[in-house]
N, C-alpha and C positions, 0 to 999 in steps of 0.2 A: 622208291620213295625212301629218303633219308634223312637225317638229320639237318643234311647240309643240304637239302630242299625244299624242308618245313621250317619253319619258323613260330612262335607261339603268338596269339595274340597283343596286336597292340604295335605289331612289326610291320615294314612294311619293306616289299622288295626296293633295296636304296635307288639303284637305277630308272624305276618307276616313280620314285618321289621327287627324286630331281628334275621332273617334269608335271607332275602332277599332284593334286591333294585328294588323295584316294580316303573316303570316308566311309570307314565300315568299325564294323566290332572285331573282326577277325579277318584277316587276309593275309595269306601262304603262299607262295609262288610257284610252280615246280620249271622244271623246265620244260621246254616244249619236246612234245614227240619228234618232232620233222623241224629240220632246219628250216627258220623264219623266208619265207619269199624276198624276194630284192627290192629294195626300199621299203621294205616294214620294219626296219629296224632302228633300235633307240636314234643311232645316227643320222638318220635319213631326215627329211625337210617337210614330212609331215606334220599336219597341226597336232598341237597337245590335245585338243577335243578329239580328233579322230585315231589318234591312238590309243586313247584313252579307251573309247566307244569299241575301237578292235580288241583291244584287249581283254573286255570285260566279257567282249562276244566267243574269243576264242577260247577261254579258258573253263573250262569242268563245271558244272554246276550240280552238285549234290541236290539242290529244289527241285532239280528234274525227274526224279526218279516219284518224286509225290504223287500217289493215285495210283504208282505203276507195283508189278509184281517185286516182290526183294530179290535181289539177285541169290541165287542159291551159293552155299560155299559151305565145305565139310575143313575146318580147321584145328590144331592140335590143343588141348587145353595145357595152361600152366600147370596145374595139376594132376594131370594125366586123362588119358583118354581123349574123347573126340568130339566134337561139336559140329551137328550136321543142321545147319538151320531150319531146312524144311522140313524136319523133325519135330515142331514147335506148331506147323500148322494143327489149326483145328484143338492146340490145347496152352497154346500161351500169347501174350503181346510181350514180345520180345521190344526193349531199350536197349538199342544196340549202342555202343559208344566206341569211336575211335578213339586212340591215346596214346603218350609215350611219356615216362616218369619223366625228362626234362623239360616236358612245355609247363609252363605255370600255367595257363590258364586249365589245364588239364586236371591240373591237381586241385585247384579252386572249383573245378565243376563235381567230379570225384562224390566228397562226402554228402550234396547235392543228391545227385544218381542214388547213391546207396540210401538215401534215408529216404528217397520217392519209391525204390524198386522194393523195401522193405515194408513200405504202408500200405504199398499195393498189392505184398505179395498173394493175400487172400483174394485178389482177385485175379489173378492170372498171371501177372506181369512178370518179367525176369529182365533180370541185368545182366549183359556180356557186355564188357568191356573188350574191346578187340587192340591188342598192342601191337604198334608198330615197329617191328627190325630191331626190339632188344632179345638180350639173353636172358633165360629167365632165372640166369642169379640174379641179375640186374630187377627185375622186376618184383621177386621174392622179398630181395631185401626194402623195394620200396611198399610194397603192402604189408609188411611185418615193422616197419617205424611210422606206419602211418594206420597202424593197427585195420584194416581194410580187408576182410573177407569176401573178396569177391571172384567171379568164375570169368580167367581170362581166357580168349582164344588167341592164339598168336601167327601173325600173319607175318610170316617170317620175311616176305619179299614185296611185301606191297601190295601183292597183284590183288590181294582182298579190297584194298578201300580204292585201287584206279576200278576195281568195278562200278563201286560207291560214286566216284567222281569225286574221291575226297582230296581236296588240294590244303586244307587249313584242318588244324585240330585244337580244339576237342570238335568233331563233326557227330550228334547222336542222331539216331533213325527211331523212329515211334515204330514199331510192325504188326500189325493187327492179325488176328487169328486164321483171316486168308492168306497171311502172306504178304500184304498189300501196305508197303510205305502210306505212312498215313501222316506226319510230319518230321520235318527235319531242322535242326538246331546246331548251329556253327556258331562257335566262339563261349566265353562264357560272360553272364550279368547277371547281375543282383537275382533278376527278377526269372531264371531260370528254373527255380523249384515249381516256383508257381504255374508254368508258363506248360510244365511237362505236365502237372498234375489237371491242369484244364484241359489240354489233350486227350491225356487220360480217360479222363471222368466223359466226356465226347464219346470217347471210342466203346466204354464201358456200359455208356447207356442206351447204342445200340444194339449194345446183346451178342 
């Protein structure tokens, strides 16, 4: 996963547009695993609806993982040291966030996150940010001009958010004290702060 396969909100893959009006908050494209079958491609004499309908089918869905265990992953922090997620079971709700300093909506979600993960923090909650395939000068330099104190884990190749199913960023994970994805948020809107902290406050008042 790269720069040149993500996209920030508000984009949309142009070859999919010129066929279609894809209406989402956020939509990323990557490429596909396996070379497209013969006649499912842009070119081919399929309808625009049924392209449209394969595409939406075949591509990652991060909502899937809802209900289900977090995929485990020990990654390096910006900071030093290591981040083992199922190290949090049984003692935090982890807000996991995908990102990378060039998507903007990434950065408009950002001081969001951090002023949810700070109100919470007396009740359990923590913030990782998990950045995608930069260096962490690169990353340094952007939470030191955006004054942003936060604990990144850095997923140097991807292979952390293709576990995710993360095709678009910002993609965050709610993770509850079992472990257990408990909602997920792609793209970023107004009403974001709000939207984590009624999650939240759900997850908090089952104990």
């Amino acid at each position: 996963m790269s720069p040149s396969s993500l996209r920030p909100a508000g984009r949309v893959l142009a070859t999919i547009t010129s066929l279609a009006l894809i209406t989402a908050t956020f939509l990323i494209a990557s490429p596909p695993e396996e070379p497209a079958a013969p006649g499912s491609s842009l070119e081919s004499s399929q309808g625009v609806g049924d392209f449209a309908q394969a595409a939406a089918t075949a591509r990652p869905n991060p909502q899937d993982l809802k209900g289900k265990p977090a995929p485990d992953f020990n990654l390096d922090l910006l900071a030093g040291g290591a981040f083992k997620l199922s190290e949090e079971q049984g003692k935090s709700i982890v807000l996991l966030d995908f990102w990378a300093t060039w998507c903007g909506p990434c950065r408009r979600a950002m001081p969001a996150l951090k002023e949810v993960s700070d109100k919470y923090h007396d009740k359990g909650v923590r913030y990782y940010a998990v950045d995608l395939r930069e260096t962490p000068d690169k990353i340094r330099a952007y939470l030191e001009t955006e004054k942003l104190d936060i604990a990144v884990p850095l997923d140097k190749d991807g292979g952390i958010a293709k576990k995710y199913k993360v095709t678009g960023i910002p993609t965050m994970f709610i993770i509850d004290k079992k472990g257990v994805v408990r909602d997920v948020h792609v793209g970023f809107s107004p009403s974001l702060k709000d939207d984590l902290e009624k999650a939240l406050d759900k997850i908090i008042s089952e104990g």
